[in-house]
C-alpha positions as CSV (number, residue, x, y, z in Angstrom):
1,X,3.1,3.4,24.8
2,X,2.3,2.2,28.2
3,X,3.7,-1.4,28.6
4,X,1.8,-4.1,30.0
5,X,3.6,-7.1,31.8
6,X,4.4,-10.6,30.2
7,X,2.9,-13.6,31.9
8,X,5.1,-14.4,34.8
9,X,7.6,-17.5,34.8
10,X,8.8,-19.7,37.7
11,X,12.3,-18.9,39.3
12,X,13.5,-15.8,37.3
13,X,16.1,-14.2,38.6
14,X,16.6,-10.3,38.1
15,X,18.0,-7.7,39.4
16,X,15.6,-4.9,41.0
17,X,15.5,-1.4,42.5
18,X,13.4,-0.6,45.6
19,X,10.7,2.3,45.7
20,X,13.1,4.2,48.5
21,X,16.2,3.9,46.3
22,X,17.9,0.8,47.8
23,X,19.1,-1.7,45.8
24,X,19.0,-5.4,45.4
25,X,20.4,-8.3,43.7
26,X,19.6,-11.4,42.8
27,X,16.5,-11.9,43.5
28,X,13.8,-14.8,42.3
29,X,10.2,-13.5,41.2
30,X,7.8,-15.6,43.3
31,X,6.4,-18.9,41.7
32,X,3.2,-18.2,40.1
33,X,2.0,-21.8,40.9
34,X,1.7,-21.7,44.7
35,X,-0.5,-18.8,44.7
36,X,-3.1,-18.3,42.2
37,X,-6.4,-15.6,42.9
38,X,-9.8,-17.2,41.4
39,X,-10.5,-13.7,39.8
40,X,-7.9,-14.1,37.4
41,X,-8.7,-17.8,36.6
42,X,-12.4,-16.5,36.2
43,X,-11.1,-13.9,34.1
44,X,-9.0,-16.0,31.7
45,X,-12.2,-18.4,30.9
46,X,-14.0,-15.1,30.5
47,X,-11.9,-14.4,27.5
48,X,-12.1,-17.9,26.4
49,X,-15.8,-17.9,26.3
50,X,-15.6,-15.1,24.0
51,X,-14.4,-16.6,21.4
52,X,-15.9,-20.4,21.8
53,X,-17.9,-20.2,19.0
54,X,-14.7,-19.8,16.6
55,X,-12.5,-22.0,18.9
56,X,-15.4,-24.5,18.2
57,X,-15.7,-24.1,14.3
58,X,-12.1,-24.7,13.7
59,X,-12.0,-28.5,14.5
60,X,-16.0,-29.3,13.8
61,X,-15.0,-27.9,10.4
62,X,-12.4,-30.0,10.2
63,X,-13.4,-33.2,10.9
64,X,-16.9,-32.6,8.8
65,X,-14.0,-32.2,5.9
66,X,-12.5,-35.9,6.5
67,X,-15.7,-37.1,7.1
68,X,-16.1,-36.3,3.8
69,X,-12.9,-37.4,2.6
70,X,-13.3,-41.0,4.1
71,X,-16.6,-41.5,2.7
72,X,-15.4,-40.5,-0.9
73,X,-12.6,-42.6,-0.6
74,X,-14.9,-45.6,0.4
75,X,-17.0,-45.2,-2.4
76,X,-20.1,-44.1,0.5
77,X,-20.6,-41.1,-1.5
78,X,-21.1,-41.8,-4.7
79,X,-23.5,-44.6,-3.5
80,X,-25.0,-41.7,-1.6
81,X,-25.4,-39.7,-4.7
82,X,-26.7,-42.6,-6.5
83,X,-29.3,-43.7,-4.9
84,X,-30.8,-40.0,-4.6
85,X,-31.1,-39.3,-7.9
86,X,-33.2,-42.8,-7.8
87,X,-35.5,-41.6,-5.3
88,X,-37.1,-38.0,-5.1
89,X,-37.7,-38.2,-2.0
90,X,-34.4,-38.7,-0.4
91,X,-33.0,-36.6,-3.2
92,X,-34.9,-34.0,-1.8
93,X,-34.0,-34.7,2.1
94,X,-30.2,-34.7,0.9
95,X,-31.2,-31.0,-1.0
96,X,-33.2,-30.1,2.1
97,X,-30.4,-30.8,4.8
98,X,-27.3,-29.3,2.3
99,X,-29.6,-26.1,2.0
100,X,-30.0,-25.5,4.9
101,X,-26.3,-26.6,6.1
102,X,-25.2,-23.7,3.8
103,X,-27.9,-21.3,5.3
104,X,-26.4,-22.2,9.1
105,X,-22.8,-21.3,7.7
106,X,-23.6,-18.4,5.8
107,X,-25.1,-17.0,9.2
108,X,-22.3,-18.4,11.4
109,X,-19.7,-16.4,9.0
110,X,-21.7,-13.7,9.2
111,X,-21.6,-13.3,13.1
112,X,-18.0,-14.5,12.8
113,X,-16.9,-11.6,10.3
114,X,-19.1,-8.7,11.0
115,X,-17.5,-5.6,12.2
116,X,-18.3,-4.7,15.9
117,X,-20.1,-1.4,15.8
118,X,-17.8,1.9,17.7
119,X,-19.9,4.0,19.6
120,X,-19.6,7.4,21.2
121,X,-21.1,6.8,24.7
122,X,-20.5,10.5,26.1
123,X,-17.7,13.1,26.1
124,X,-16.7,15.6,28.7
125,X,-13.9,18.6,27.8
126,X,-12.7,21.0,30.5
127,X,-13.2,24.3,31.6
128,X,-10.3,26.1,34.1
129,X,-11.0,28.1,36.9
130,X,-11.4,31.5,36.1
131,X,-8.1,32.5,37.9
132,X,-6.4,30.4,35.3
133,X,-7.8,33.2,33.0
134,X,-5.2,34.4,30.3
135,X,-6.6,38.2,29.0
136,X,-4.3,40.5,26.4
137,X,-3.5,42.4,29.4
138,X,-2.4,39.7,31.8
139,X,-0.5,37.6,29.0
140,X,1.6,40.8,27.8
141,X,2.4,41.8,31.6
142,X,3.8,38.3,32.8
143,X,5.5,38.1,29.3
144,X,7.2,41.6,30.2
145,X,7.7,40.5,33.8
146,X,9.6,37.2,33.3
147,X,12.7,39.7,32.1
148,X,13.0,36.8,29.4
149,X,12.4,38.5,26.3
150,X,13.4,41.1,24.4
151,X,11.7,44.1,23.1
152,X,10.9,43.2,19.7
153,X,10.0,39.5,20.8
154,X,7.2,41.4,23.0
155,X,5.9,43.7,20.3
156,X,5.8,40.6,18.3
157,X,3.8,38.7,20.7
158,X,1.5,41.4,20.9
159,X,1.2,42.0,17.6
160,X,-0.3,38.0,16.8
161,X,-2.1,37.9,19.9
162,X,-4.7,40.8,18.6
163,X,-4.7,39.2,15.6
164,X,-4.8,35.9,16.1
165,X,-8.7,35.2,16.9
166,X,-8.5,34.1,20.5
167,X,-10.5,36.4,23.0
168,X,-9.9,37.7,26.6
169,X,-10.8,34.7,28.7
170,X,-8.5,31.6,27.3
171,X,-6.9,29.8,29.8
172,X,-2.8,29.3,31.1
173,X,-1.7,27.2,33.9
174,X,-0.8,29.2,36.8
175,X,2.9,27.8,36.8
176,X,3.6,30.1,33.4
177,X,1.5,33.3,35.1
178,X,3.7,33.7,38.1
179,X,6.4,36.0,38.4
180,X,9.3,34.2,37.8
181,X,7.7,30.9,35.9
182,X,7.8,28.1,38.0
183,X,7.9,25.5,34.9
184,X,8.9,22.0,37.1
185,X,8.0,19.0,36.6
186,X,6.0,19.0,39.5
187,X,3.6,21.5,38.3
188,X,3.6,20.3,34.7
189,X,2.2,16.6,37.3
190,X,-0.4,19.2,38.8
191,X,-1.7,20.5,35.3
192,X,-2.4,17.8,34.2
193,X,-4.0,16.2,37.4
194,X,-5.9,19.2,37.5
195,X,-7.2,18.8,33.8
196,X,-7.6,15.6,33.0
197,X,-8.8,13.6,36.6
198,X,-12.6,16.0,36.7
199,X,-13.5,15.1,33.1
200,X,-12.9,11.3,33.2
201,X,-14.6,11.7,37.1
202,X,-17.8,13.7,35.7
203,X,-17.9,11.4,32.5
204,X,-17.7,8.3,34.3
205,X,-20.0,9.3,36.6
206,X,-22.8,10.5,34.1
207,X,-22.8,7.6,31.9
208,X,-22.8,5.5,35.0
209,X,-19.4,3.4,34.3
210,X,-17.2,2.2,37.2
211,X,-13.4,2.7,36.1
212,X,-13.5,-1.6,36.5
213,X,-15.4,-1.4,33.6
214,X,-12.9,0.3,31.1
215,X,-11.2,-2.5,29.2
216,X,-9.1,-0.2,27.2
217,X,-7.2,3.6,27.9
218,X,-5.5,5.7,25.2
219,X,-3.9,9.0,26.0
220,X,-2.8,11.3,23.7
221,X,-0.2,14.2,24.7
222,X,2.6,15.5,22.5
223,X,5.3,17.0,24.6
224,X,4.8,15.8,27.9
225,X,5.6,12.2,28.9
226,X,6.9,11.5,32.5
227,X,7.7,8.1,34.0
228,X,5.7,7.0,35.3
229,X,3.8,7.3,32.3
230,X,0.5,10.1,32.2
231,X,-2.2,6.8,31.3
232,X,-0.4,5.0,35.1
233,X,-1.2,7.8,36.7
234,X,-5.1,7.8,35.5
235,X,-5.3,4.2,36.6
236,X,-3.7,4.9,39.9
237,X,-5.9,7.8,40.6
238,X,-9.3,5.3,39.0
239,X,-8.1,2.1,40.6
240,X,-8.7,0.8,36.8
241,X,-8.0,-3.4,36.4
242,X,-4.8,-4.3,36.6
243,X,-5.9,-6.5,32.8
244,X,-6.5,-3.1,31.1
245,X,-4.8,-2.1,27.7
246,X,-3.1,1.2,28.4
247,X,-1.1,3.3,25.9
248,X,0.1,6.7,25.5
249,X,0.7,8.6,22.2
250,X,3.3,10.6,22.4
251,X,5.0,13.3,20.1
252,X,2.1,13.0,17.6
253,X,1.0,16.7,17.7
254,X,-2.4,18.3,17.2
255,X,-4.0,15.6,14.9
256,X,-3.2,12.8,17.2
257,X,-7.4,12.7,19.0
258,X,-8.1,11.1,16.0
259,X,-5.2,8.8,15.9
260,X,-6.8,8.1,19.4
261,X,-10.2,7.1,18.3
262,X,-8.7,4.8,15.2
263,X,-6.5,2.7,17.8
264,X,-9.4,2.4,20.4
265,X,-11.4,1.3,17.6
266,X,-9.2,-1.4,16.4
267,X,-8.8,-2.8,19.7
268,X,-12.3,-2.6,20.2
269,X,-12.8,-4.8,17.2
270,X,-10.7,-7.4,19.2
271,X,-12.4,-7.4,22.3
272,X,-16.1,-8.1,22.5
273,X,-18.6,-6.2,24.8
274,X,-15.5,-3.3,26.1
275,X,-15.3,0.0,27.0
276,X,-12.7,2.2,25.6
277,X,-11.8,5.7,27.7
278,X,-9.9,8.0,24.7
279,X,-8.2,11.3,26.8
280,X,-6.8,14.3,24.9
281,X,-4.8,16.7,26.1
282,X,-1.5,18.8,26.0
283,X,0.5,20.3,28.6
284,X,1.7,24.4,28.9
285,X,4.0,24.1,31.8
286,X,6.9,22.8,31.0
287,X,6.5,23.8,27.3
288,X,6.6,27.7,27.3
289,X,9.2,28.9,25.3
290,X,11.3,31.6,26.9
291,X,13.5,32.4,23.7
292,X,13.0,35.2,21.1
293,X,12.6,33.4,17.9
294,X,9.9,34.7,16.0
295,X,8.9,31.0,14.7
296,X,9.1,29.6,18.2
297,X,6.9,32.5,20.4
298,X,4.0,31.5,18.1
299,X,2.8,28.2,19.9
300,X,3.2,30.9,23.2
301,X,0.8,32.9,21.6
302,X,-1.8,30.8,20.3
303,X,-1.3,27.1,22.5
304,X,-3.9,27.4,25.9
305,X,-5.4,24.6,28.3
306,X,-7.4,22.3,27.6
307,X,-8.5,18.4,27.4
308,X,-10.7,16.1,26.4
309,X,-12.1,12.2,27.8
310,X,-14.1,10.4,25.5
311,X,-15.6,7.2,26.3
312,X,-16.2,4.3,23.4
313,X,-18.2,1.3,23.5
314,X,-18.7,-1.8,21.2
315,X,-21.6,-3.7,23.1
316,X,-24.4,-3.1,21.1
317,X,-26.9,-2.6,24.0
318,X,-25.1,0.9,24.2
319,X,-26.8,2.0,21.1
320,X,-29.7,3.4,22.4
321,X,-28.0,5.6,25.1
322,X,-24.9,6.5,22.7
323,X,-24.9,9.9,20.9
324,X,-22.7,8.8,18.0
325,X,-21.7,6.0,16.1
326,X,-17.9,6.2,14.1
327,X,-18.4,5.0,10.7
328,X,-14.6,6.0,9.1
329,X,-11.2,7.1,10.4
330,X,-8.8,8.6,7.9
331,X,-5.2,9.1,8.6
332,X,-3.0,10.4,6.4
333,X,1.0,10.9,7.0
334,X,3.9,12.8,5.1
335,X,6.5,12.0,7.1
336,X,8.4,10.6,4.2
337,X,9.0,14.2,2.8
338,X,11.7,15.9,4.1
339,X,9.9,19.4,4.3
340,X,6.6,18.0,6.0
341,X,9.0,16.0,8.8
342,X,10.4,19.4,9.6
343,X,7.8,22.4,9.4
344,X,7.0,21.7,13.0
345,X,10.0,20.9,15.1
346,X,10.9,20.3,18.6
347,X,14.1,21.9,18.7
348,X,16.7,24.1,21.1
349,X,17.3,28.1,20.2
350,X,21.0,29.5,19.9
351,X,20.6,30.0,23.8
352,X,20.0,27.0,24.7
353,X,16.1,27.6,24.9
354,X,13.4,24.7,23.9
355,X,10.5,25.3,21.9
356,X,8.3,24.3,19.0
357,X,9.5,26.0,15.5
358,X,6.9,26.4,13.2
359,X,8.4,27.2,9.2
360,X,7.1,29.1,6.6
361,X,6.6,25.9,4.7
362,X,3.5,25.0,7.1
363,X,0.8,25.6,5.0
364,X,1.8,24.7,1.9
365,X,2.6,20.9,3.4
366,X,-0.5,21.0,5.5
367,X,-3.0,21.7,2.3
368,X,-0.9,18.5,0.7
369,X,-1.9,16.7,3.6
370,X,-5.4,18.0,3.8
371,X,-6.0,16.8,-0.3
372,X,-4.8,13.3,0.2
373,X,-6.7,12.8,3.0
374,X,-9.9,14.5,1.6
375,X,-9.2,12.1,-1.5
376,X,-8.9,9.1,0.4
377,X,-12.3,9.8,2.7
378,X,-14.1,11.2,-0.1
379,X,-15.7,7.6,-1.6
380,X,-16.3,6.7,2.1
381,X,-18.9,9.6,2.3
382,X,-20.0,11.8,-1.1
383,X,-23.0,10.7,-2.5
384,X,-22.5,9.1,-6.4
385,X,-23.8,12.3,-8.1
386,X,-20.5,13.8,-6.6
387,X,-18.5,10.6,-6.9
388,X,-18.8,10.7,-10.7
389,X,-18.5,14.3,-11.7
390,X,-14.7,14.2,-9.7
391,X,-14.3,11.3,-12.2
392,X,-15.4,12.5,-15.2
393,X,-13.4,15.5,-14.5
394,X,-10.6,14.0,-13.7
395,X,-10.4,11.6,-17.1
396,X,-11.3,14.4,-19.2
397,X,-8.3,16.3,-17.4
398,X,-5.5,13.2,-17.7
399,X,-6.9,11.7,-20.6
400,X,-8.3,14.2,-22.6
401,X,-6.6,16.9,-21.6
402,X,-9.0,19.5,-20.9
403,X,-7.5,22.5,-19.9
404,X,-10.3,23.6,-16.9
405,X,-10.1,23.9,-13.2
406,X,-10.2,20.4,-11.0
407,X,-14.0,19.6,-9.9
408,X,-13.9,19.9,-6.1
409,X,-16.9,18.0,-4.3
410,X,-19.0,19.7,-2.3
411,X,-18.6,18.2,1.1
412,X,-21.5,20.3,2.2
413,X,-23.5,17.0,0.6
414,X,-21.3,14.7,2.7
415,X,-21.5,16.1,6.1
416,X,-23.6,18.2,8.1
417,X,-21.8,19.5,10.8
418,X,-17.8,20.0,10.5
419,X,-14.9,20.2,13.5
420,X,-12.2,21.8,12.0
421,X,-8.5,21.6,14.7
422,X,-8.4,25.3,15.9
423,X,-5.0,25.4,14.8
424,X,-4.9,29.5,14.2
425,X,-7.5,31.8,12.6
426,X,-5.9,31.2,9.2
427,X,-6.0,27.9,9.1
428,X,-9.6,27.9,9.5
429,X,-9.9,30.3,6.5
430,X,-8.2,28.4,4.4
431,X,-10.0,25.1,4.6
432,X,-13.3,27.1,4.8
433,X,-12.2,28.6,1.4
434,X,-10.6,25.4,-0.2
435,X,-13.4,22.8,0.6
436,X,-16.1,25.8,-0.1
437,X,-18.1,25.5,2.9
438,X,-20.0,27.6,4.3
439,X,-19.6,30.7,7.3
440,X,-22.5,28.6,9.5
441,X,-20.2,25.6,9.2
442,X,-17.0,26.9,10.4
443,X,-18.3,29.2,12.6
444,X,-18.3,26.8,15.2
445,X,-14.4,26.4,15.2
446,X,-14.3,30.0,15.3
447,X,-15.8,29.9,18.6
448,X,-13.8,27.2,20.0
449,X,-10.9,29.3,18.7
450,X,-12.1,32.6,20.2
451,X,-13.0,30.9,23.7
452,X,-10.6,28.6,24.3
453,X,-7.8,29.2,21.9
454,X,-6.0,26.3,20.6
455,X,-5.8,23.0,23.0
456,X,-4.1,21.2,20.5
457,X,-5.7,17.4,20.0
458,X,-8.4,18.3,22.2
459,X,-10.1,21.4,20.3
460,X,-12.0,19.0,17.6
461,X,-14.2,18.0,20.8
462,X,-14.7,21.6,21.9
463,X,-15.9,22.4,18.5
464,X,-18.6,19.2,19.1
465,X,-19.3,20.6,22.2
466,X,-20.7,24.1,20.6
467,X,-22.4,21.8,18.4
468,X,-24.2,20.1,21.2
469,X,-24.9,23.2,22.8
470,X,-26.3,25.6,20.8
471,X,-26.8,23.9,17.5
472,X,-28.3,19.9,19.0
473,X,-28.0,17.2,16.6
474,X,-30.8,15.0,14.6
475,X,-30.2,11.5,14.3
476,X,-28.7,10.3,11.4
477,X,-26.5,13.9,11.3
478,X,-23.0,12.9,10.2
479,X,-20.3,15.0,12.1
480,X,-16.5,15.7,10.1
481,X,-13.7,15.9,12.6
482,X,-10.4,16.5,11.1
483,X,-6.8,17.3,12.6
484,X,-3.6,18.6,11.6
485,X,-0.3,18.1,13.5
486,X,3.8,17.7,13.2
487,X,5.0,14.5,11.2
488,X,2.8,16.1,9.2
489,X,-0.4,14.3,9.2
490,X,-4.2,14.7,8.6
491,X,-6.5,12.5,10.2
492,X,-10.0,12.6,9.9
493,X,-12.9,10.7,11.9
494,X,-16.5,11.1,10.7
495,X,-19.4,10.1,13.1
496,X,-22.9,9.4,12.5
497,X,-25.8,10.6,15.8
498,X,-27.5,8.2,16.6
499,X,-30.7,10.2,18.5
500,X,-32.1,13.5,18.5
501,X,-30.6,15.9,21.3
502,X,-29.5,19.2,22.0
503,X,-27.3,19.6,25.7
504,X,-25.5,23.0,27.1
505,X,-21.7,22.1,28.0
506,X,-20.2,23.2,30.8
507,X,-17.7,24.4,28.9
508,X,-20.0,26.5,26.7
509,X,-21.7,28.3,29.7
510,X,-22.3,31.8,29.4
511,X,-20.8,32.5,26.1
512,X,-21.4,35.2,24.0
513,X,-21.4,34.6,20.5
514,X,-22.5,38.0,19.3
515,X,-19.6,39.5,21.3
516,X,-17.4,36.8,19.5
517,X,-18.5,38.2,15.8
518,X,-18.1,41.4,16.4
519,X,-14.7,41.1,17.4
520,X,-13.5,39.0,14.6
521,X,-15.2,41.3,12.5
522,X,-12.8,43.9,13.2
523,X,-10.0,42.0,12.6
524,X,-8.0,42.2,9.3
525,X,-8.5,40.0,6.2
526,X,-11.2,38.5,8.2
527,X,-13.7,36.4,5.8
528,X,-16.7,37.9,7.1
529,X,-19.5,35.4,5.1
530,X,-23.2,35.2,5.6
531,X,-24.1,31.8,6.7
532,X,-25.6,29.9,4.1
């Protein structure tokens, strides 16, 4: 995570490096005291004032308590008591003031305690250049170019790529097109410049919100993480406030956009009337493997560009202008087993070659993950009638022991719109087939699948983009977004919209979704449902 300084202290001494490599000794930090900007004093009393009606509570409560205590102890209250129950009428002023003393502090706790709302302002994800274009053709030739790889490793890789459910115009950085790679950490900088800086820029600049404004930045992006880190460069290139609450997820795989939006929102719930900028990304360039292990070329064959900025807000004047409102965040972790820990591993080949191994245990530790974590959201979102037939079928089953198959929910009841991680074409089968939803349902992440292959965290928010585009949404719709990733985990968040639209993405330009069902028609094993 990025780390945010302490508040500075008179006379430290420490020892520090210079920007053009000299170095120094001994040196004191200058004395905060003698020089002391208005804009920050402003900005502490700004904070203050946020929370003056608590700060304020804390001692008026107490003293109202030994207020009380004295006057018992003097014998005032009893005499109090006394003579109301004498005299209706002031028996009724003491009920009148006591009633509605209760009625002020039943609505003061309530402002105190209430959940700040999460909303969904806007979202932007990004579309490459079409000479970043990665077709069959071109991926086999610079894979036969490179010299890097042997015969069966390229008959492998072009084996899954025609089978894999991605179509001819996913993206690849130009550093891993080039003939050789040119995989430095330079261009790996560049990538991810090139991604991520034009979606904050356009998002920013379509809801209207100066970078001054974000009070809090989370990035998400497994395998790359230079220093400085990849959320300092965003506020270098934004000029974001020097008070902002940065931090960078790191290592947490293709689930972690979700992981994202539950941090954001718990700091959210801390600070009052904030904007939260959430990115999503993952980088190709300095993560394409160059070995010829069969369970490492599969990220080579399947991983492609892409990223995601998604900007949060908890002041409640953004309702009205928000598309979604987050009502749950699931997040579900098997990092305890042994076999979930390592079925996706960062690791080094017998040559010395890094890459991402993927074991045959995947699946099996992914659907654990997937039950848990549909267990845990399902009494968040089914409806009763659903709620109590899982019961009863599961006490007849433990208790009774009836012999018949486990009642699944129908999720269909819960949600109306799913975002299933574009993980692999299989994938997608599977959890179509084990939470029984329909082809019009999945579909969706099909397309984001077929167009844009899989960008990791950020694939969830192309799969809401087709939504947006070509689908719209109704208010009160309630949106499923659920990712898988190495550790292993599951997280899901599940969104509510909070207006009628419909809007074409950029990214979603000029796609052709006839061409798209035709070709995954011809694929093999290919669940070929009618939309219900």
């Amino acid at each position: 995570m990025a780390a945010h300084g302490e508040p500075a202290q008179p006379a430290v001494t420490a020892t520090v490096t210079t920007t053009n490599g000299g170095h120094r000794s001994a040196l004191n930090f200058p004395d905060y005291r003698r020089s002391v900007a208005f804009k920050y004093v402003k900005r502490g009393y700004t904070f203050l004032m946020s929370y003056v009606l608590t700060i304020a509570l804390v001692p008026l409560a107490g003293m109202l308590l030994l207020e009380l205590v004295n006057m018992h102890r003097t014998g005032e209250l009893t005499r109090l008591v006394g003579v109301a129950k004498q005299t209706d009428l002031t028996f009724n002023l003491v009920t009148v003031i006591a009633t509605i003393a209760a009625l002020m502090g039943v609505v003061i706790s309530y402002y105190i305690l209430r959940t700040r709302p999460v909303y969904l302002v806007d979202f932007q994800v990004y579309r490459a250049p079409d000479s970043w274009m990665a077709t069959y053709t071109r991926f086999m030739a610079g894979s036969r170019k490179c010299g890097r790889f042997t015969d069966e490793a390229l008959e492998f890789q072009e084996k899954i790529m025609t089978r894999s459910g991605l179509g001819q115009e996913t993206y690849l950085p130009p550093a891993v097109q080039t003939v050789p790679p040119e995989c430095t950490m330079e261009n790996a900088r560049k990538e991810f410049e090139m991604v991520v800086f034009p979606i904050i820029e356009e998002l920013l600049q379509r809801t209207g919100v100066h970078p001054k404004q974000i009070g809090v930045l989370v990035l998400n992006c497994s395998l790359f993480n230079p220093t400085p880190s990849l959320t300092a460069m965003i506020i270098n290139k934004f000029k974001m406030r020097s008070s902002i609450l940065s931090y960078n997820l790191a290592g947490m795989g293709c689930s972690a956009s979700p992981i994202s939006i539950d941090l954001a929102k718990q700091l959210l719930q801390l600070h009052p009337s904030t904007y939260a900028l959430v990115v999503s990304t993952e980088n190709i360039t300095q993560n394409w493997y160059f070995g010829n292990d069969r369970d490492k070329l599969l990220p080579n064959c399947l991983f492609r560009v892409g990223g995601a900025a998604i900007l949060l807000s908890n002041r409640r004047r953004d309702a009205w202008r928000s598309k979604y409102e987050l009502m749950h965040t699931v997040r579900t972790h098997l990092g305890a087993k042994d076999e979930a820990y390592s079925c996706i591993f960062q690791m080094e080949d017998s040559e010395r070659n890094i890459g991402v191994r993927l074991t045959k245990e995947l699946f099996a530790v992914a659907g654990e993950a997937l039950k848990i974590n549909v267990t845990t959201l399902g009494p968040l979102v089914l409806p009763l009638s659903e709620q109590l037939l899982f019961f009863f079928n599961l006490v007849a089953r433990k208790v009774f022991g009836y012999r018949g198959k486990p009642y699944i929910p129908d999720f269909k009841l819960a949600f109306d719109k799913v975002c299933i991680h574009t993980g692999g074409r299989a994938v997608i089968d599977e959890i179509e087939r084990q939470l029984q939803l329909t082809n019009d349902m999945v579909e969706p992440s099909r397309a984001a699948l077929y167009r844009y292959g899989n960008v990791s965290s950020a694939s969830i928010w192309y799969v809401l983009a087709y939504l947006e585009s070509f689908n719209g949404m109704r208010r009160g719709d309630r949106i499923w977004q659920m990712g898988f990733g190495s550790g292993f985990k599951c997280n899901s968040a599940v969104w509510r919209a909070n207006r009628n639209f419909k809007c074409l993405h950029q990214a979603w330009e000029g796609f052709n979704l006839e061409e798209m069902r035709a070709h995954l028609a011809s694929l093999p094993n290919h669940h070929n449902k009618k939309g219900s």
